[in-house]
C-alpha positions as CSV (number, residue, x, y, z in Angstrom):
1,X,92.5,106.1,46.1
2,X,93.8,106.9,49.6
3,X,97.3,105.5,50.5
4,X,97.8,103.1,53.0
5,X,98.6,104.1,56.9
6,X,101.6,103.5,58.0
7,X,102.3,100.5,60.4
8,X,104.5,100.1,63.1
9,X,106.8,97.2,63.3
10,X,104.1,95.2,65.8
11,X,101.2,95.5,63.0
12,X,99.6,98.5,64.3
13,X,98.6,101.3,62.0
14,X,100.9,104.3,63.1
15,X,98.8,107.5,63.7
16,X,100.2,110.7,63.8
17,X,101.1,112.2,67.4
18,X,99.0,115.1,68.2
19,X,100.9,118.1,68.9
20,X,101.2,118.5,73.0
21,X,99.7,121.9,72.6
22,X,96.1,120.5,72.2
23,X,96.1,118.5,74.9
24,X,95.1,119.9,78.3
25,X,95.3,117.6,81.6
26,X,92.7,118.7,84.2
27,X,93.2,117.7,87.6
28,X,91.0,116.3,89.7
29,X,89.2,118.1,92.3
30,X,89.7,114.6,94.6
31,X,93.5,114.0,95.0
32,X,95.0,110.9,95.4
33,X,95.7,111.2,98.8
34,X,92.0,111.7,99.4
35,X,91.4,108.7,97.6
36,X,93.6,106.6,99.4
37,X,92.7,108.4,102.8
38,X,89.7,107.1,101.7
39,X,89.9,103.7,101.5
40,X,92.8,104.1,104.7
41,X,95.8,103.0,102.7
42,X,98.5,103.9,100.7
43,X,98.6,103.5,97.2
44,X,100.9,101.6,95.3
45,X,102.1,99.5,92.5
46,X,103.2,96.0,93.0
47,X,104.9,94.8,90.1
48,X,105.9,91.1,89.9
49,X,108.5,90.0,87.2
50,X,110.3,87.1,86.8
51,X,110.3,84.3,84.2
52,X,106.9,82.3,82.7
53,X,105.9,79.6,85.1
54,X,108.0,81.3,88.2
55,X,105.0,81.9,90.2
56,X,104.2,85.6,89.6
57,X,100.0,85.1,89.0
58,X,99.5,82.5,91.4
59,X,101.3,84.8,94.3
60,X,99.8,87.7,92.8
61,X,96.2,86.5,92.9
62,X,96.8,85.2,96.7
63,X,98.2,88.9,97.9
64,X,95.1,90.5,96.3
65,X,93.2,88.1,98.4
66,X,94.9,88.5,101.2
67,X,94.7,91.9,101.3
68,X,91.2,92.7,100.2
69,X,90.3,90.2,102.9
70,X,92.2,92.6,105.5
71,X,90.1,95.4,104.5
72,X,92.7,97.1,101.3
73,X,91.1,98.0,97.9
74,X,93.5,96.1,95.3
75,X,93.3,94.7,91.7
76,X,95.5,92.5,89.7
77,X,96.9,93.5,86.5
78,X,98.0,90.4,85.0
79,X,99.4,89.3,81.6
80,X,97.7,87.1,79.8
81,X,94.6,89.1,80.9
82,X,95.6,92.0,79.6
83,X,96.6,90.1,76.5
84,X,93.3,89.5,75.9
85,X,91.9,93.1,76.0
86,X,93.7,96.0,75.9
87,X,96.8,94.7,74.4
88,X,94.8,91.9,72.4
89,X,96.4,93.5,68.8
90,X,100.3,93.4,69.7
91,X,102.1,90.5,69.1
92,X,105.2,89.8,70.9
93,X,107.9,90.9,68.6
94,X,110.3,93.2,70.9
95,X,108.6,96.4,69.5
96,X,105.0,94.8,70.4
97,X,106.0,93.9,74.3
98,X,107.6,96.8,74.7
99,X,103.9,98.2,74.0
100,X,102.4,96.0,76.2
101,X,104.3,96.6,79.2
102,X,104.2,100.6,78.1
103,X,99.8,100.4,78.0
104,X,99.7,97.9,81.6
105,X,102.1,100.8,83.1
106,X,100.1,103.5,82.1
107,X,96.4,101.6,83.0
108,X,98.2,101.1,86.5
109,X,99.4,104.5,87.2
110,X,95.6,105.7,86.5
111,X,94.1,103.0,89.1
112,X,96.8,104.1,91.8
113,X,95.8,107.6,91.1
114,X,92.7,106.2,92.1
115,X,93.9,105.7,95.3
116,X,94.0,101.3,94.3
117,X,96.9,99.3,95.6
118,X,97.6,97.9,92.0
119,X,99.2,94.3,91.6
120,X,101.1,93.7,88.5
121,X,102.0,90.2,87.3
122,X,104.2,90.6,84.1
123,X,107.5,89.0,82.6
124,X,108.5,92.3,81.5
125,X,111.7,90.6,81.1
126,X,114.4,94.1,79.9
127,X,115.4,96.0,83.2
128,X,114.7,99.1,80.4
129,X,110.8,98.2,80.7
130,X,110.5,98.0,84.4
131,X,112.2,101.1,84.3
132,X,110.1,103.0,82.1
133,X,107.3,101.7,84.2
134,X,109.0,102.6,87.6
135,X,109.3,106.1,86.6
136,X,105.3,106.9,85.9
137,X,105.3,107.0,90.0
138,X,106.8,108.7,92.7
139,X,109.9,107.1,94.7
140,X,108.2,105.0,97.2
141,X,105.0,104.4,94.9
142,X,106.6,101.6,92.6
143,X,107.5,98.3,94.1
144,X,109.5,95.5,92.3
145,X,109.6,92.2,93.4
146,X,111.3,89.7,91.7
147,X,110.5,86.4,91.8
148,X,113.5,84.8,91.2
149,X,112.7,80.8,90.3
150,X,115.5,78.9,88.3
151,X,114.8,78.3,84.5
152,X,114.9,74.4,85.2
153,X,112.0,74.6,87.8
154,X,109.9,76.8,85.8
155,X,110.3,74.0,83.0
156,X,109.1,71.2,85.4
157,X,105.8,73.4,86.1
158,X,104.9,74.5,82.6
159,X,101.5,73.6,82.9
160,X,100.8,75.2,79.6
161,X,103.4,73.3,77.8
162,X,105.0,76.3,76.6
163,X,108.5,76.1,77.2
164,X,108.3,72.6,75.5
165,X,107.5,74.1,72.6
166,X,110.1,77.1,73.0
167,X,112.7,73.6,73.0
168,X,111.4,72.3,69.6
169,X,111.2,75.7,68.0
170,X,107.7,76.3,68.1
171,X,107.8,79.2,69.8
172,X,109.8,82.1,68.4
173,X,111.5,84.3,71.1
174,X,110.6,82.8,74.3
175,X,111.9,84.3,77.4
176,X,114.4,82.2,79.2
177,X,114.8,80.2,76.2
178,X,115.9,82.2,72.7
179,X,115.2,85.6,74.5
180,X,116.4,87.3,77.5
181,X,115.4,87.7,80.7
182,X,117.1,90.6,82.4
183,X,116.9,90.0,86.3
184,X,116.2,93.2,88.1
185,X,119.2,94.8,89.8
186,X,117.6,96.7,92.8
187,X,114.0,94.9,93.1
188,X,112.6,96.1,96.2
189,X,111.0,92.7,96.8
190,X,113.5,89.5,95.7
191,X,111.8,85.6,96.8
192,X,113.0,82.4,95.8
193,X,110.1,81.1,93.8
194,X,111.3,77.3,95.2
195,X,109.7,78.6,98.4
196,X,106.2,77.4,99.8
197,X,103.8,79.7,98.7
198,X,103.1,80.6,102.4
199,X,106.5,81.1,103.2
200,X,106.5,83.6,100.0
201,X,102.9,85.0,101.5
202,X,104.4,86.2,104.9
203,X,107.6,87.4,103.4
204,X,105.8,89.8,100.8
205,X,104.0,91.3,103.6
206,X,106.4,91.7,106.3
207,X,108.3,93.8,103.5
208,X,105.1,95.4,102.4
209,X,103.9,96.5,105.9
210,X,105.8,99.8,106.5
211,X,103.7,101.0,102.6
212,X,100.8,99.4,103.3
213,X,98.3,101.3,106.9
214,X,95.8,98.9,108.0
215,X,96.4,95.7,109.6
216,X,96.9,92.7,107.3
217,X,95.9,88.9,108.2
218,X,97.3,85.9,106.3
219,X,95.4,84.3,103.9
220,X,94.4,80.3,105.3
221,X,94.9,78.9,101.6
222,X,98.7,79.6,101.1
223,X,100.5,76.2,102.0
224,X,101.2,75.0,98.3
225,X,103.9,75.5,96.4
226,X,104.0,78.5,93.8
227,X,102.6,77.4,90.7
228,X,102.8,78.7,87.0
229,X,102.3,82.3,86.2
């Protein structure tokens, strides 16, 4: 009878690492310049952190919007999403997010070497995650923004009724509640999540304008609120 595998702390079986000798990168022919000469912008990564219910989906989605409408090839990355594919077997022990931010890094390094602007909405809530993340791309290539909504606001969205269960218990480790959120210390990007969402709109992209080449036009739907995210 064959033992058992291994697991790691977050359920997953633990394979063995294979030895960096038998694995051989081969570069592209097409560069990511080329790529992103391409489609006549600069590639990036947009990486929105800040607490559940802050805004960071609902801002992401209507910057992807915006931008696609002004010509950019973008795509959103965004939590839950990602939850519910690639990172659908971690749970969120601190060993399993620390995986899932790790694999929604790594998935949006490869689309910017595609030459995408990539849009990340993710608590990611340890500065050591962001981090990590941040250092997949060159300086410039990596944008934080930090969307910097109080705790007490977040609660009064909570359209999923989450952080009402954090309160009775019912939901172990819950960012902002019985775990940690770690603001960012030198986001690129920092909005007040209290902000109309247009107000938020125009400020992301007068900051993003000297990264981004092509002329960008505002979106006509952003005059709510930011909602959860």
């Amino acid at each position: 009878m064959k033992p058992l595998p291994e697991v790691h702390s977050f359920g997953m079986p633990k394979l063995a690492a294979r030895p960096s000798l038998e694995l051989q990168w081969k570069n592209s022919a097409i560069t990511k310049v080329e790529r992103s000469e391409l489609k006549a912008q600069n590639a990036c990564c947009i990486w929105f952190t800040g607490l559940s219910g802050a805004g960071k989906t609902t801002l992401a989605n209507l910057l992807d919007e915006t931008l696609y409408m002004s010509g950019h090839h973008t795509f959103v990355l965004d939590g839950d999403r990602c939850r519910d594919g690639i990172c659908n077997d971690l749970d969120f022990s601190h060993a399993g997010r620390m995986e899932n931010v790790r694999r929604i890094s790594e998935v949006a390094k490869l689309m910017v070497d595609a030459g995408l602007i990539v849009i990340v909405s993710l608590i990611s809530p340890l500065i050591a995650q962001r981090q990590q993340a941040r250092k997949l791309f060159p300086p410039g290539e990596f944008i934080e923004v930090y969307l910097n909504t109080p705790l007490a606001t977040c609660e009064q969205r909570d359209a999923k009724g989450l952080y009402k269960k954090a309160r009775q218990g019912l939901i172990p480790d819950f960012t902002g509640i019985s775990s940690a959120y770690e603001p960012p210390e030198s986001a690129e990007i920092v909005l007040d999540g209290r902000a109309p969402l247009s107000d938020l709109l125009d400020e992301m992209l007068q900051a993003l304008r000297p990264t981004l080449t092509s002329e960008i036009s505002t979106c006509d739907q952003a005059d709510e609120p930011c909602g959860q995210a």
